[in-house]
C-alpha positions as CSV (number, residue, x, y, z in Angstrom):
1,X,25.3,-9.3,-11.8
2,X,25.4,-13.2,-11.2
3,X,24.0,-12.5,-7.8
4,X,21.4,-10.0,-9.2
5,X,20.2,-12.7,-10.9
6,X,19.8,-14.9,-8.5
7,X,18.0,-12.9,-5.9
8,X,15.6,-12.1,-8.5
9,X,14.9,-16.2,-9.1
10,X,14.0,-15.9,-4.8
11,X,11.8,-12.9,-5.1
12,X,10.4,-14.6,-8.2
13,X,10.0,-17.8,-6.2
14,X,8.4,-16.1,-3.2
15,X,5.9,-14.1,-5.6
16,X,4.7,-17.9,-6.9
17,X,4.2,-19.2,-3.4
18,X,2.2,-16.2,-2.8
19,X,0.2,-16.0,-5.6
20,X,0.0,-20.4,-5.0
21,X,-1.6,-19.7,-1.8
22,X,-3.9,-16.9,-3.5
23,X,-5.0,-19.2,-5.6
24,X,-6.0,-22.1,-3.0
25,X,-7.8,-19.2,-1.2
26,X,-9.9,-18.8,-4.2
27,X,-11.1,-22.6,-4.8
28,X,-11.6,-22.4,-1.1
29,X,-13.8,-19.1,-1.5
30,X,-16.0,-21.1,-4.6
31,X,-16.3,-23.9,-2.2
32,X,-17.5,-22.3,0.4
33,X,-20.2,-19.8,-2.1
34,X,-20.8,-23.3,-3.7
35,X,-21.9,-25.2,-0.4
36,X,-23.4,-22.0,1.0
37,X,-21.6,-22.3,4.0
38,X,-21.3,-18.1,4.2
39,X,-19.9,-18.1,7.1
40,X,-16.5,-19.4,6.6
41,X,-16.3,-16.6,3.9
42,X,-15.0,-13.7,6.1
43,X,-12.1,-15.9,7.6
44,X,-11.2,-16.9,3.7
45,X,-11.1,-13.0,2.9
46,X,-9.2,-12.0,5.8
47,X,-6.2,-14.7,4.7
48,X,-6.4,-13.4,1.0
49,X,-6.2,-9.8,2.3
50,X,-3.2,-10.6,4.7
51,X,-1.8,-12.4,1.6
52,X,-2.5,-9.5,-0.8
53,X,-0.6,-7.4,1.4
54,X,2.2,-9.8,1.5
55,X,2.6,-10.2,-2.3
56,X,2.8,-6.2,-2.4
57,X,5.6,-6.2,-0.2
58,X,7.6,-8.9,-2.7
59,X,6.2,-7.1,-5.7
60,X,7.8,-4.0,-4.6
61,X,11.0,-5.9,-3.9
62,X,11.1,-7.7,-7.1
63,X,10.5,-4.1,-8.9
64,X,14.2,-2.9,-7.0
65,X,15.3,-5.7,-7.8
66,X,14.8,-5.1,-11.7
67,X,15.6,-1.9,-12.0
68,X,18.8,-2.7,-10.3
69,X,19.6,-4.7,-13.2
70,X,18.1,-2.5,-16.0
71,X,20.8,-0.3,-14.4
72,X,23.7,-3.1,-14.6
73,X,22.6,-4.0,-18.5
74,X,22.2,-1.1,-19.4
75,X,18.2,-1.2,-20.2
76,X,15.7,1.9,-19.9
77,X,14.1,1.5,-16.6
78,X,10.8,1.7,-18.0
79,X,11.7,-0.7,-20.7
80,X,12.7,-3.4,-18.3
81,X,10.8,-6.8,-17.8
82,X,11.7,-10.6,-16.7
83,X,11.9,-11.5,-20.2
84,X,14.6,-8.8,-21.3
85,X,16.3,-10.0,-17.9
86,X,16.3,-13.0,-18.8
87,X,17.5,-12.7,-22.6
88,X,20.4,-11.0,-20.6
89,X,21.4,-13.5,-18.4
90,X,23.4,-16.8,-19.3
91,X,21.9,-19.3,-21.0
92,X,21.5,-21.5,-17.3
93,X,19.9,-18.6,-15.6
94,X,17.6,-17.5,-18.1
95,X,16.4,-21.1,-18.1
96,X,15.6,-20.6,-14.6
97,X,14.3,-17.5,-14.8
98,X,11.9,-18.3,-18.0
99,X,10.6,-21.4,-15.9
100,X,9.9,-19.3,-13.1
101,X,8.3,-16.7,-15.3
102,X,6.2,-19.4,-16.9
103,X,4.8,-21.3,-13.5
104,X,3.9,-17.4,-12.4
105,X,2.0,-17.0,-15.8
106,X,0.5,-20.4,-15.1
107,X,-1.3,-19.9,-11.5
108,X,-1.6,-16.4,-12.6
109,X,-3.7,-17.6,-15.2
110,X,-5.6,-20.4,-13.2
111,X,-6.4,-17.7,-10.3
112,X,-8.3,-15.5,-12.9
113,X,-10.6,-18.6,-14.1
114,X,-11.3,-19.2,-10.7
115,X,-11.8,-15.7,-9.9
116,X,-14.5,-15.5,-13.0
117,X,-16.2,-18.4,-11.5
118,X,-16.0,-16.9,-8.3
119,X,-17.8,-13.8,-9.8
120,X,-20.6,-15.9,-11.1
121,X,-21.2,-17.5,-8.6
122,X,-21.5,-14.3,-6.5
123,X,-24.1,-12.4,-8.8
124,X,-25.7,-15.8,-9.2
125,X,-26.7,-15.9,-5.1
126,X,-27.4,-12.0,-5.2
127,X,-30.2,-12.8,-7.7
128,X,-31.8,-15.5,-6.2
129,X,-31.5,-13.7,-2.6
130,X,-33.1,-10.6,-4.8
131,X,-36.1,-13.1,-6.5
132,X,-36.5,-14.2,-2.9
133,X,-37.1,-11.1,-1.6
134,X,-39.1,-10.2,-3.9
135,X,-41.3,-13.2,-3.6
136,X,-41.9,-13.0,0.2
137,X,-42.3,-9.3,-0.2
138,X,-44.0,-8.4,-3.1
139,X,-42.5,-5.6,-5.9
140,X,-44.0,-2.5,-6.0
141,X,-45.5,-2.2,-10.0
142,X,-43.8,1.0,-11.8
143,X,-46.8,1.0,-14.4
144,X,-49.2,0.8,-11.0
145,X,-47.7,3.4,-8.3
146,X,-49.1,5.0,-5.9
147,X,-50.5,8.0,-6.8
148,X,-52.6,9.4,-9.0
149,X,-51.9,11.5,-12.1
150,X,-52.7,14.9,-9.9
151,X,-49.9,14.4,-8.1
152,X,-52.2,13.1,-5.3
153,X,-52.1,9.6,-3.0
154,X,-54.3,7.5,-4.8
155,X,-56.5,5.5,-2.4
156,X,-58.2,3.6,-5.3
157,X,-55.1,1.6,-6.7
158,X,-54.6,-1.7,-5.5
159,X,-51.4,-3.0,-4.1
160,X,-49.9,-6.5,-4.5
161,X,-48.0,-7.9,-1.6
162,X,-45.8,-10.8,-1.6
163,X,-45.7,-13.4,1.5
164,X,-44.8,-10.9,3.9
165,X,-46.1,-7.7,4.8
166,X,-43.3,-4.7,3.1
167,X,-43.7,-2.6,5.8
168,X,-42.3,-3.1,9.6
């Protein structure tokens, strides 16, 4: 059981240098969508990609790894978590392990702020890019369409056009 323990404190430690590199990935990403530099964005997704993949693999791991010792304590499989481990485990390794548990809630937590800002900052460019469009291309007015209320093209009906012309 001792050794149980203790591989779960490695997976545990190689889920938070996985999920500490997901997170730098992230402030890179709202660097990058701060500064506009777009282009950097696709190599930044491919690393967080390879790295989500790589955090699957551990979680998996880490989830044999548990129910390994839901098995040795005796604990419904499907009742089994860190903490219950942990309550389990002498008083030195569930130290470790409720540190562990804690720094993973911590970046955990951190990666979803920056995530939410990340977000923002998304829709926030999508808009403008939209109101630029818009602008340079003119919107086509719902109360003012096209045609006429036969059905028919009406020819009468003025159009407004933004910068550009709409049409190639």
């Amino acid at each position: 059981m001792r050794q149980m323990l203790a591989d779960l404190c490695v997976i545990l430690g190689e889920q938070k240098e996985a999920l500490t590199v997901m997170l730098k990935l992230a402030k890179e990403e709202r660097d990058v969508l701060v500064s506009g530099e777009s282009e950097k964005l696709e190599a930044i997704i491919r690393l967080e990609l390879k790295e989500i993949s790589r955090l699957g693999a551990i979680e998996k791991t880490r989830v044999e790894s548990c129910f390994r010792l839901a098995e040795a304590l005796n604990i419904p499989t499907e009742n089994i978590t860190v903490t219950k481990i942990a309550e389990a485990a002498n008083p030195d390794e569930r130290e470790k392990i409720i540190k562990i548990q804690k720094e993973l809630m911590d970046i955990i937590d951190e990666h979803a702020k920056v995530n939410k800002e990340n977000r923002q900052l998304i829709a926030t460019h999508i808009e403008y890019s939209q109101t630029m469009l818009e602008l340079m291309v003119g919107v086509e007015d719902p109360l003012n369409n096209m045609y006429g209320g036969d059905g028919k093209a009406a020819s009468d009906i003025k159009r407004k056009t933004g910068m550009f012309d709409g049409h190639a």
